[in-house]
C-alpha positions in Angstrom: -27.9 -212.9 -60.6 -26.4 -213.5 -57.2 -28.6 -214.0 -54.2 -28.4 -210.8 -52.1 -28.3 -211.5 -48.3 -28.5 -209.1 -45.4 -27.2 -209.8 -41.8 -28.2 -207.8 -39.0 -25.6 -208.0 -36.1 -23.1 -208.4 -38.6 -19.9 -207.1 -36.5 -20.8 -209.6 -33.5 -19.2 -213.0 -32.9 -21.8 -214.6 -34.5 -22.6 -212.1 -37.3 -19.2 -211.7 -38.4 -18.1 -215.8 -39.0 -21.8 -215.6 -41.0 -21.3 -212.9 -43.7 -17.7 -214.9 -44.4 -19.7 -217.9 -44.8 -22.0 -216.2 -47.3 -19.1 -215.3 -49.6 -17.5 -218.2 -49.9 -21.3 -219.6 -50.8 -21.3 -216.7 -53.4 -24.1 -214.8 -52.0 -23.6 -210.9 -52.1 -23.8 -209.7 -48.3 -24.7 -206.4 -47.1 -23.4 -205.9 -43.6 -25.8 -204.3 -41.2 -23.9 -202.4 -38.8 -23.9 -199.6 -36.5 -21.5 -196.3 -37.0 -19.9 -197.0 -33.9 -19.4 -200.7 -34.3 -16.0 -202.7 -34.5 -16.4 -204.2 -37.8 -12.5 -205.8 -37.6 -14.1 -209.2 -37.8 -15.6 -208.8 -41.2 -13.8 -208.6 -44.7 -12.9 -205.3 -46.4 -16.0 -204.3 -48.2 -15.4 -205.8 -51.6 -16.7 -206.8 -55.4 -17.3 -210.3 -56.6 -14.5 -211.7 -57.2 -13.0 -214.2 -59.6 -12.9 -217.2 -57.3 -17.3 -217.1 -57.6 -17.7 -215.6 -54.2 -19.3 -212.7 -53.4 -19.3 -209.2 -52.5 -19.4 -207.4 -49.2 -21.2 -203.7 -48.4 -21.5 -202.3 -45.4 -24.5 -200.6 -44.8 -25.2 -198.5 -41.3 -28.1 -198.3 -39.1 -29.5 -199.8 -36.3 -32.4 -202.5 -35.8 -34.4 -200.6 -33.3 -34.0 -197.6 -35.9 -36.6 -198.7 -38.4 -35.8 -196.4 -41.7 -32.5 -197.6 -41.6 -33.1 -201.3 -41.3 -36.0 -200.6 -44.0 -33.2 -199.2 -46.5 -30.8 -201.9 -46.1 -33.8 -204.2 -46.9 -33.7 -202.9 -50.7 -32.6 -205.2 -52.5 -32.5 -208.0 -50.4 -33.5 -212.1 -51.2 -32.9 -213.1 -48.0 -32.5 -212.5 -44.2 -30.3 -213.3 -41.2 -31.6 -211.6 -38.3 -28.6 -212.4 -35.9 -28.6 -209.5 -34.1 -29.1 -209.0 -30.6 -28.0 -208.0 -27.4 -26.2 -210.9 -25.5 -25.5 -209.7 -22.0 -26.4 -211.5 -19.1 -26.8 -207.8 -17.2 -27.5 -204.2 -18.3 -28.0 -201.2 -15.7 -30.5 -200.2 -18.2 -32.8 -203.8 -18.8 -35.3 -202.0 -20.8 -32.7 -202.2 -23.6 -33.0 -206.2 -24.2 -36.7 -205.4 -24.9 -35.8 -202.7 -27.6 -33.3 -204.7 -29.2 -34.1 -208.3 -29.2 -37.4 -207.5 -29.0 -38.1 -204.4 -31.0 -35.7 -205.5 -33.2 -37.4 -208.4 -34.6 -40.7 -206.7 -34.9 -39.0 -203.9 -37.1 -37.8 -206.7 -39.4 -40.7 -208.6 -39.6 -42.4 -204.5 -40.3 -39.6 -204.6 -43.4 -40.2 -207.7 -44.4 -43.8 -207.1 -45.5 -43.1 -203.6 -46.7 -40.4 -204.8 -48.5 -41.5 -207.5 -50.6 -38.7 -209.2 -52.5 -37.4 -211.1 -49.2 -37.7 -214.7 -49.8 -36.5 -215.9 -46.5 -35.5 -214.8 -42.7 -33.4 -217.0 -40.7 -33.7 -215.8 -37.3 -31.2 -216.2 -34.8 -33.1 -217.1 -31.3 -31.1 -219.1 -28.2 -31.6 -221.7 -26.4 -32.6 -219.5 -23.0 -36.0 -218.8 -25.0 -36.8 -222.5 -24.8 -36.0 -222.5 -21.0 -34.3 -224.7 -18.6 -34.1 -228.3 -18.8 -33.6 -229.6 -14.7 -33.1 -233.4 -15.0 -33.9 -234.1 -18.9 -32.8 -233.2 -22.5 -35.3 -231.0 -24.5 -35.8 -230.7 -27.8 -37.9 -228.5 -30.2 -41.3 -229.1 -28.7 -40.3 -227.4 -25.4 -42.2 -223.9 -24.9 -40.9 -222.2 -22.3 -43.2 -221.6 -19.5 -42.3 -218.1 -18.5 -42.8 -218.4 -14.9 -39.1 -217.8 -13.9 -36.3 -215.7 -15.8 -32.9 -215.8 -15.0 -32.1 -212.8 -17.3 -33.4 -210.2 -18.9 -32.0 -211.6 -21.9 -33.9 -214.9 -21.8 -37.1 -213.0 -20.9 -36.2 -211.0 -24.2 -35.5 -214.0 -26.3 -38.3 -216.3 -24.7 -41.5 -213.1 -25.7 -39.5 -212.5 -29.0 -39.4 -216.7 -30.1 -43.7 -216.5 -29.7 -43.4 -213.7 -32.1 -41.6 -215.6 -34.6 -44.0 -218.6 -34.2 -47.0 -216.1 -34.7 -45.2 -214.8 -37.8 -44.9 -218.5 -39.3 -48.2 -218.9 -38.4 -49.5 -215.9 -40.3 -47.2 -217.1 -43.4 -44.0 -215.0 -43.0 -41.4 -217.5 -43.8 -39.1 -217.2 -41.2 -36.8 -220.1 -39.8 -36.2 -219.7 -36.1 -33.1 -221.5 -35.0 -31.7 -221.9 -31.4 -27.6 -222.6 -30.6 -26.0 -223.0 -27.8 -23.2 -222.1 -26.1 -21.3 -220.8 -28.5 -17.4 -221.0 -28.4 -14.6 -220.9 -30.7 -12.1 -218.6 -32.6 -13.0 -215.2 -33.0 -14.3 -211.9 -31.2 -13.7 -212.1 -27.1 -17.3 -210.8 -26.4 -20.0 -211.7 -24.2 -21.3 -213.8 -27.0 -18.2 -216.1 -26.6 -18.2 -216.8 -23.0 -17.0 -219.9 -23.3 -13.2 -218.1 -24.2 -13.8 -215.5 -21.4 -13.8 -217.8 -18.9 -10.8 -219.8 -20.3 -9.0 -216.7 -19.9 -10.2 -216.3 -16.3 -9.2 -219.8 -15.7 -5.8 -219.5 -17.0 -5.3 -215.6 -15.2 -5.8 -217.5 -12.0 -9.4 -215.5 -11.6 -11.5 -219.1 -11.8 -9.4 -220.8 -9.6 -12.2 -223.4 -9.5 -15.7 -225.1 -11.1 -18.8 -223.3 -11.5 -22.1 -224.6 -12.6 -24.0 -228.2 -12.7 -23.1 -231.3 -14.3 -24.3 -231.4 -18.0 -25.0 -227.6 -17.7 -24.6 -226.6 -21.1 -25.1 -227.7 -24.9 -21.9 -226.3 -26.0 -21.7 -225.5 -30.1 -18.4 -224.6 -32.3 -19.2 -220.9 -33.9 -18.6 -222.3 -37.3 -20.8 -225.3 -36.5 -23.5 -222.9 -35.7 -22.6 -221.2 -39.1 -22.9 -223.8 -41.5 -26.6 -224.8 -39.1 -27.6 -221.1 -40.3 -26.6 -221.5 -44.0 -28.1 -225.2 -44.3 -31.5 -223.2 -42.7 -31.7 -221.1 -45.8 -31.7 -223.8 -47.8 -33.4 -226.9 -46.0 -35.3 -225.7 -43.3 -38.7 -225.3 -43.4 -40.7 -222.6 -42.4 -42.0 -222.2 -38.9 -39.9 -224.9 -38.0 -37.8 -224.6 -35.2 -34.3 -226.3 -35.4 -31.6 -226.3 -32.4 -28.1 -226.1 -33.3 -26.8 -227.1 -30.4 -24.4 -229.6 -29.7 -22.3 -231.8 -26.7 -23.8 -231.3 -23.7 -21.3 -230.8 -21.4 -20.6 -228.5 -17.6 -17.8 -225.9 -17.6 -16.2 -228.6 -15.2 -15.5 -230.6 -18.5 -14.6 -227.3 -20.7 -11.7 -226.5 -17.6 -10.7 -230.5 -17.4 -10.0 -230.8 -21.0 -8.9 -227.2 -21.8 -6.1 -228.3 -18.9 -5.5 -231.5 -20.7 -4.6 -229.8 -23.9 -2.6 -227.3 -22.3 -0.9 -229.9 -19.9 -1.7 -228.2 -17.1 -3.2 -228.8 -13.6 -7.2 -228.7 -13.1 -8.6 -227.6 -10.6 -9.2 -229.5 -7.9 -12.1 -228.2 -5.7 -16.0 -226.5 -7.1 -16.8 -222.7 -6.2 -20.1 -222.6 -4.5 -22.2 -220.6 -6.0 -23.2 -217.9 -2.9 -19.7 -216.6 -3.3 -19.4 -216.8 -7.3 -23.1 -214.6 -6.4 -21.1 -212.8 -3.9 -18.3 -212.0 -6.9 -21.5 -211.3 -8.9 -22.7 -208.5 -6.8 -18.9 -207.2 -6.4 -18.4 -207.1 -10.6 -22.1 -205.0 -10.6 -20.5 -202.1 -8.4 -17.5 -202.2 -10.0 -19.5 -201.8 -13.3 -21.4 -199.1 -12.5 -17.9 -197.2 -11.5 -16.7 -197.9 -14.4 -18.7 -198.2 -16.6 -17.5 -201.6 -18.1 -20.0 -204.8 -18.2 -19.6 -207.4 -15.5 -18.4 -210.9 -16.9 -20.0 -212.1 -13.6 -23.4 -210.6 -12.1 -26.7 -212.1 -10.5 -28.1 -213.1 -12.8 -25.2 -215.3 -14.3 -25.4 -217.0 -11.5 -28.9 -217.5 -11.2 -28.0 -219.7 -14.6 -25.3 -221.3 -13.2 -27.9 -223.2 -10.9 -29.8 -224.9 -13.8 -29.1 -227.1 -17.0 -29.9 -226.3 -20.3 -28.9 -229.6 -22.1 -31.0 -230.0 -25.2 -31.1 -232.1 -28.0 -29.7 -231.3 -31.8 -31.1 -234.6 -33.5 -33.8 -232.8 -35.7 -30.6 -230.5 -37.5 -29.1 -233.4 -37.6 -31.9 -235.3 -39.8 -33.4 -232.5 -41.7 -30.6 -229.9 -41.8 -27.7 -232.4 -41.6 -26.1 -230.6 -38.5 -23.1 -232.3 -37.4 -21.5 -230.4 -35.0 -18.1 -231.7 -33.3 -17.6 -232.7 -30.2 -16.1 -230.6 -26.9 -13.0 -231.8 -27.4 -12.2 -231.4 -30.8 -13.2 -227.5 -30.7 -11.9 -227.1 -27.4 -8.8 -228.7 -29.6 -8.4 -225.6 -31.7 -9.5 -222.6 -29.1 -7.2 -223.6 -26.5 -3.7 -222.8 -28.8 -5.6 -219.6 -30.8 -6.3 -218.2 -26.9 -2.5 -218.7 -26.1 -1.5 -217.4 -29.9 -3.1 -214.0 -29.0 -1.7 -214.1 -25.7 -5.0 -214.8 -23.6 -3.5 -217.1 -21.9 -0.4 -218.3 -20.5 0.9 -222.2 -20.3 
């Protein structure tokens, strides 16, 4: 009998590259999704089919709604809890906490009501881990919750002690923590990295933003294959970064204009007028009702590194994520294929 997986936040970025993942590995996926979400990314719902792989259902109902996350638990071997809310600003902030963190608590609630759920890989982020000024962290760093830059790290940071107290209790949960995630697929928030490529190339970022080895930057179907190699190698309670190069979006605009064989850019933004742009993008998005790609508390990021190690995925998950360049490599032409970009 097939395995039977469920993934949460299966129409995001994230979610989507996932559930495809799970059907080449032949597990049967049930798609958790919202009515009003843009499931484009994902297959047609489907039965196994002759090549071995599995089959894809969608099922509807939202993580902070508990009978409805409860239902789509029927059934179910196994968890990926990658949903979330990934914005760095909200008018309404109270939402991070009933979605990243109420969200987790109602699976963990299903889990144990449930019963046949073998496993639950959590998605968490590196912002719940916390900054890393002047050094390279790994998976022993707590974060010390004295300073937020978001609401979304707050959100992530209360909802990774959870986790850790479910391990501790015996749920067997597998927290694990990407990166900056880039590469082919939806332009959300969740894929920043292709957002500002196309702000870059529009003439919009005329210049650098952020610190020197600001980022761990991971390919999306790196942070895949991390995910599925968690089901079956990672232990409980451990946590396991999947991150990867760490890199500053000065390197992402340098080799990004090496590929395209155009000009960088030759001067750094400081960051009181990117904050200045921040505060501009806000007003505009309460007009309009559209979320800022730009706000405070972006900025408020841009001023510290988050460079961490991924050597413990590495060893025990055998992570091998590939370098800036080489995804950079294949984003750069599938931004200009969909018209994106220009060079």
């Amino acid at each position: 009998m097939k395995k039977v997986a469920l993934v949460t936040g299966a129409s995001g970025y994230l979610g989507g590259r996932l559930c495809r993942a799970l059907l080449h590995h032949g597990y049967s996926v049930k798609a958790f999704v919202r009515k009003t979400s843009d499931v484009s990314s994902l297959p047609p719902p489907s039965d196994a089919g002759d090549d071995g792989g599995g089959s894809l259902q969608l099922v509807y109902g939202d993580v902070t709604d508990y009978p409805s996350l409860l239902e789509a638990f029927s059934g179910c071997h196994v968890v990926f809890h990658a949903a979330a809310l990934v914005e760095p600003w909200l008018p309404d902030p109270s939402r991070f906490t009933s979605v990243n963190v109420g969200g987790l608590r109602n699976v963990l609630k299903a889990y144990k009501e449930t019963g046949t759920i073998e496993k639950i890989i959590y998605t968490s982020s590196f912002f719940a881990l916390g900054s890393t000024d002047g050094y390279i962290a790994d998976e022993t760093q707590v974060h010390p919750a004295k300073h937020f830059c978001t609401e979304y790290e707050k959100s992530k940071a209360v909802s990774d002690k959870i986790a850790l107290d479910a391990a501790a209790e015996g749920v067997p949960i597998v927290p694990v923590y990407p990166g900056v995630i880039y590469g082919p697929g939806k332009v959300t928030t969740g894929n920043m990295v292709a957002q500002l490529l196309v702000e870059r190339f529009s003439g919009w970022m005329p210049g650098y933003v952020g610190q020197e080895q600001g980022f761990s930057f991971c390919h999306i179907d790196d942070v895949v294959q991390g995910h599925i190699a968690a089901l079956a190698k990672g232990q409980n309670g451990e946590r396991y970064l999947l991150t990867g190069e760490n890199a500053s979006f000065k390197d992402v605009f340098d080799i990004a204009a090496e590929i395209s064989q155009t000009s960088k850019p030759w001067f750094k933004i400081p960051l009181f007028l990117v904050d200045a742009y921040g505060w501009i993008c806000v007003l505009f998005s309460r007009i309009t009702g559209k979320l800022p790609l730009i706000s405070p508390p972006t900025v408020d990021v841009l001023r510290h590194q988050w460079a961490y190690s991924c050597e413990k995925a590495k060893k025990e998950l055998d992570y091998n994520p590939r370098s800036l360049r080489e995804g950079l490599s294949e984003m750069v032409p599938w931004l200009k294929s969909l018209g994106l970009i220009k060079y």
